[in-house]
C-alpha positions, 0 to 999 in steps of 0.5 A, spaced: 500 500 500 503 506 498 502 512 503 500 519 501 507 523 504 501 527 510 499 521 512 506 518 514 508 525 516 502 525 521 503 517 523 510 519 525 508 525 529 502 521 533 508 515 534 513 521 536 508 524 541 507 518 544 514 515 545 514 522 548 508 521 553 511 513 555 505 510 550 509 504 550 511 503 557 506 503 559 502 500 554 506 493 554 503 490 549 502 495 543 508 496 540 511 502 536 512 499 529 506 495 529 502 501 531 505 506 526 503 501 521 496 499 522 495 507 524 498 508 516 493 503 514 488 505 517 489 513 516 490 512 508 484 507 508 479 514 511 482 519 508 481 514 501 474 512 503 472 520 507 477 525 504 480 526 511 486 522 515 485 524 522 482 518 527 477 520 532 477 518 539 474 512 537 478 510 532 485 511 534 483 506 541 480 501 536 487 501 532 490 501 538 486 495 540 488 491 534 494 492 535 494 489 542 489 484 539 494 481 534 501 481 540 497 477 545 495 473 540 502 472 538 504 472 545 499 466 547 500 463 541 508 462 543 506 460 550 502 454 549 507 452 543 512 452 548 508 449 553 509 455 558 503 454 559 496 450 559 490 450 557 483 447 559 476 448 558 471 449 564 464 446 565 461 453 564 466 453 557 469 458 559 477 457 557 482 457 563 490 458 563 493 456 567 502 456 568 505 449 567 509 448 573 513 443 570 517 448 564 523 450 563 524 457 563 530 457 558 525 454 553 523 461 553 528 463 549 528 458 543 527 459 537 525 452 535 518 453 536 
């Protein structure tokens, strides 16, 4: 997708103002480049589709979301391949995560999985 130059200017200037606010820090499972690429698509698709690039309120808290949506996906997902963690189905359906106290933590860093 090639970006309208307002549009990575103005993504780069909202990344810049919230490094500067600890966004980040704070916000562990939005990251910094995976943010400013989804921000980049979704201001090129409105300014597309309504002529107008800035976000609302809204808007810019469910590309947030997005975002920390796919990380702990990704997060998840990683765990339970590397078996850090286990996973059951309750009763009620609902689904339970629980440590596997039998994991090795240096498995954490594996790349094999």
């Amino acid at each position: 997708m090639a970006f309208k130059y307002e549009v990575v200017e103005l993504a780069n200037g909202i990344i810049e103002t919230l490094h500067e606010n600890k966004f980040f820090e704070e916000t562990t499972f939005v990251g910094e480049t995976e943010l400013l690429q989804k921000l980049k698509e979704n201001m090129q698709r409105k300014w597309e589709t309504d002529g107008e690039m800035l976000l609302t309120d809204n808007e810019f808290i469910e590309t947030c979301n997005e975002v920390m949506h796919e990380s702990l996906t990704d997060t998840l997902g990683t765990l339970l391949d590397k078996e850090a963690i286990e996973m059951s189905i309750g009763a009620d359906g609902e689904i339970y995560y629980s440590a596997n106290p039998n994991f090795n933590i240096d498995k954490l860093l594996d790349d094999d999985v």
